[in-house]
C-alpha positions as CSV (number, residue, x, y, z in Angstrom):
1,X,45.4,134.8,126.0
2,X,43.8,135.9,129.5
3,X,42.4,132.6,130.0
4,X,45.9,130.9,129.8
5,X,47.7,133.6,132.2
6,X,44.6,133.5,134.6
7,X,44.9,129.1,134.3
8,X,48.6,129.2,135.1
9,X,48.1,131.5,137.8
10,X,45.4,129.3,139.0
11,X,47.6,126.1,138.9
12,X,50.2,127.8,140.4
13,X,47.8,128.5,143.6
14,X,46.4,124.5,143.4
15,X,50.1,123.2,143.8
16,X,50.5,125.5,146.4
17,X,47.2,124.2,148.0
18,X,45.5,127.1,148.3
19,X,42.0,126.2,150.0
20,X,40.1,129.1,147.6
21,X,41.7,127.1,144.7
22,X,40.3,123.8,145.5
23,X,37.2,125.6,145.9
24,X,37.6,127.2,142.6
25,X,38.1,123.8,141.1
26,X,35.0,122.5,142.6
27,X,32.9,125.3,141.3
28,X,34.5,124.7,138.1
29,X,34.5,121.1,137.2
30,X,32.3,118.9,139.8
31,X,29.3,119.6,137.6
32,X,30.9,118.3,134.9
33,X,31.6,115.3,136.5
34,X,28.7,114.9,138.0
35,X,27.0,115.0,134.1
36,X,29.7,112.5,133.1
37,X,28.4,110.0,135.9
38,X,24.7,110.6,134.9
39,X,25.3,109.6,131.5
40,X,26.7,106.2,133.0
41,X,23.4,106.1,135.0
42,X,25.4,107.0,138.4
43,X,24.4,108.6,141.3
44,X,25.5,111.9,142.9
45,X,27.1,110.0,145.5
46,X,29.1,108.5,142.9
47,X,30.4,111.6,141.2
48,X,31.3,113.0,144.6
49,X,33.1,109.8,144.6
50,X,34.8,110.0,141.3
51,X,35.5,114.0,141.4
52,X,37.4,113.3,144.9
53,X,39.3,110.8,143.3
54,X,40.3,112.6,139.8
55,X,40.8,115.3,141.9
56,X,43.5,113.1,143.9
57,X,44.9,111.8,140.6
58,X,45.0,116.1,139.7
59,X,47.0,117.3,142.2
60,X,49.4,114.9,143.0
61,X,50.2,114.8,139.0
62,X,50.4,119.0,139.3
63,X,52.8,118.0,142.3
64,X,55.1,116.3,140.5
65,X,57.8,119.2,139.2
66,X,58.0,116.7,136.3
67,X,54.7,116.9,134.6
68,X,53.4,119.0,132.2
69,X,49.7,119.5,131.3
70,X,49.3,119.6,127.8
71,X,45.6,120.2,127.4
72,X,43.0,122.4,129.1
73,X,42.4,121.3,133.1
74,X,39.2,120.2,132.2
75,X,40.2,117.5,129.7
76,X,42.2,116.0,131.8
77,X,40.1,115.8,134.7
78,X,37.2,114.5,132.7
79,X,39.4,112.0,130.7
80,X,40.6,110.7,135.0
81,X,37.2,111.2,136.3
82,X,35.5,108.9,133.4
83,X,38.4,106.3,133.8
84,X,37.5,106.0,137.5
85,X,33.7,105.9,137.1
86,X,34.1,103.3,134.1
87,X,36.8,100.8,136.3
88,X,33.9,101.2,139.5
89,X,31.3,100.4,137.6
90,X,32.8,97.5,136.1
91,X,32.3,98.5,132.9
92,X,34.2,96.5,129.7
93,X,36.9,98.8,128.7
94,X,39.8,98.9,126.2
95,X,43.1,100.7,127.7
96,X,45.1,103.3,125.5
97,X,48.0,104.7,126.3
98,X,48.5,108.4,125.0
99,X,51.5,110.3,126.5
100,X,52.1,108.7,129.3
101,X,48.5,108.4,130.6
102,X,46.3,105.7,130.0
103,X,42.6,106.4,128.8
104,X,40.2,103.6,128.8
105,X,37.4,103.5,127.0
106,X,33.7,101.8,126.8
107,X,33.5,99.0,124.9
108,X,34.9,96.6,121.8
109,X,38.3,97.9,120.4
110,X,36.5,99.7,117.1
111,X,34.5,102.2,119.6
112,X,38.3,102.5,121.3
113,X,39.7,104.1,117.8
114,X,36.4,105.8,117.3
115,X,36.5,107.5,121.0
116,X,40.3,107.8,120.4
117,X,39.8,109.7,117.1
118,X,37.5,111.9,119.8
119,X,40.0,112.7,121.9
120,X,42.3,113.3,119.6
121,X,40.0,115.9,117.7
122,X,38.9,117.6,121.3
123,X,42.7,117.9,121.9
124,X,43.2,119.5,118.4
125,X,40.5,122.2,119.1
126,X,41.3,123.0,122.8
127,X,45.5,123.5,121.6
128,X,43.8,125.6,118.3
129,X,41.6,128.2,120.4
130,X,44.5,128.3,122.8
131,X,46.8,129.4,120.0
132,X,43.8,131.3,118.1
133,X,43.9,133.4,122.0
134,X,47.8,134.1,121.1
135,X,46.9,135.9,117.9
136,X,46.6,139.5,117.9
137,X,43.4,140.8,117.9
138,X,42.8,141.9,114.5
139,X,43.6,138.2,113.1
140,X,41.6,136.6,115.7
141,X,39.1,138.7,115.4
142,X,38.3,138.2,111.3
143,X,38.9,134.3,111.8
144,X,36.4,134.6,114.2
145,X,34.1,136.4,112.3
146,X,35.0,134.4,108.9
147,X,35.1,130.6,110.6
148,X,32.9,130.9,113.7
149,X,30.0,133.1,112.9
150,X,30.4,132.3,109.1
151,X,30.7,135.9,108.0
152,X,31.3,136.9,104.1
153,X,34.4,138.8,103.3
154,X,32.2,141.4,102.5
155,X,30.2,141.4,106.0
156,X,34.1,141.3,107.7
157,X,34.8,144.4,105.5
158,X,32.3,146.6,106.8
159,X,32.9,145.3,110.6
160,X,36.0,145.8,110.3
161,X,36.7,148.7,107.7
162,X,39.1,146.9,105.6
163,X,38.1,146.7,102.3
164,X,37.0,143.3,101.0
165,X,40.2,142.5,99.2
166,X,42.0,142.9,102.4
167,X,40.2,140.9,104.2
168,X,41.2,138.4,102.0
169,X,44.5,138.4,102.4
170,X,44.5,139.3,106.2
171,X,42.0,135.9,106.7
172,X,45.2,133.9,104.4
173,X,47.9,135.6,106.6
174,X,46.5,135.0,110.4
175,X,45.2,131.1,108.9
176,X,48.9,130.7,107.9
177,X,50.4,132.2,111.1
178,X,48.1,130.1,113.2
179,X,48.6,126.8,111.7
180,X,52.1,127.6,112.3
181,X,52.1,128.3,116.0
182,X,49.7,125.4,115.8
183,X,52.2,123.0,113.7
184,X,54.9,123.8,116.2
185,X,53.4,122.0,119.4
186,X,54.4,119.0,120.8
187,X,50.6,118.0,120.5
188,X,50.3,118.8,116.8
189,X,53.6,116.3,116.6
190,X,52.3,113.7,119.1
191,X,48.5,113.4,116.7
C-alpha cells in the first residue's frame, strides 16, 4: 500500500515538473533502459537516446488530465522505451494495440501473441501485488508466507500463532477477497 501512496505522490510532483522528480525517475528507470538497449546490442549513447525520448512520451501522457496509468511506471516506460529503440534500429515489428497504446513487438506475428501473452501476464502480476499491498496485513502476510516462500500450513501456524486449521481457512478467505479486488479492475476486464 506505501508504495502506491508514495507513486501517486511522486506522479503528482513529475506533472508538476519538479526537477528532484525527474531526477528521481532517472535514478529509477534509466538503468533499466539502458539493460533493455543492451539486449538489442545498443549502445549507452542509444539508451540515453531512447530514455530521453520515453521519458518525453511519459510526461506529456502524465500531462494530459485525460490519462490514466493503469500499470506500474516502469511498465510503461519500458513497454515506450523498447518501442522506440526497436522503430531506430529498424527492427521487423508487429504493432498491437492494447488500450489505447500501441506496443510493437520483435518479429513474425506468432512471437507477437507470444510477447503479447507476456505482457499480459506481467500486467496481471503488477495489478495482483498492487492489490495483495491493499490487504491487511494478516492476509497478506499468510499468502505471502503460503504462495511466495512456499510455507506449510503448519510452518504459517507457528509464525503466526494460529492454529493450523485456521490458517486454512484464513489462506481461503484473503485468496477469495483478493481475487475479488483483483476481478473488479478494469485490467482484470480489459485481459
Amino acid at each position: 500500500m506505501q508504495e502506491i501512496t508514495v507513486d501517486n505522490a511522486y506522479l503528482t510532483e513529475l506533472r508538476k515538473g519538479s526537477p528532484q522528480a525527474f531526477e528521481e525517475l532517472y535514478n529509477r528507470y534509466f538503468r533499466m533502459v539502458e539493460d533493455l538497449v543492451f539486449k538489442y546490442n545498443g549502445s549507452t549513447e542509444d539508451a540515453r537516446d531512447v530514455f530521453q525520448e520515453a521519458l518525453f512520451v511519459f510526461i506529456k501522457k502524465l500531462r494530459d488530465p485525460e490519462f490514466v496509468l493503469t500499470s506500474k511506471a516502469s511498465t510503461f516506460i519500458y513497454a515506450v522505451a523498447r518501442n522506440i529503440y526497436l522503430k531506430k534500429a529498424g527492427k521487423p515489428t508487429v504493432e498491437i494495440s492494447m488500450d489505447n497504446e500501441h506496443f510493437n513487438f520483435l518479429g513474425k506475428a506468432e512471437d507477437a501473441n507470444a510477447a503479447l501473452a507476456a505482457v499480459e501476464k506481467d500486467a496481471m502480476l503488477n495489478l495482483m501485488n498492487d492489490k495483495l499491498g491493499q490487504l491487511e496485513a494478516d492476509c497478506r502476510s499468510v499468502i505471502t508466507y503460503s504462495f511466495y516462500q512456499s510455507l506449510s500450513h503448519a510452518q504459517i501456524a507457528e509464525l503466526t500463532g494460529y492454529t493450523e486449521a485456521f490458517v486454512k481457512v484464513k489462506k481461503f478467505r484473503c485468496l477469495e477477497y483478493l481475487r475479488k479486488l483483483v476481478k473488479a479492475t478494469d485490467l482484470f476486464k480489459n485481459l
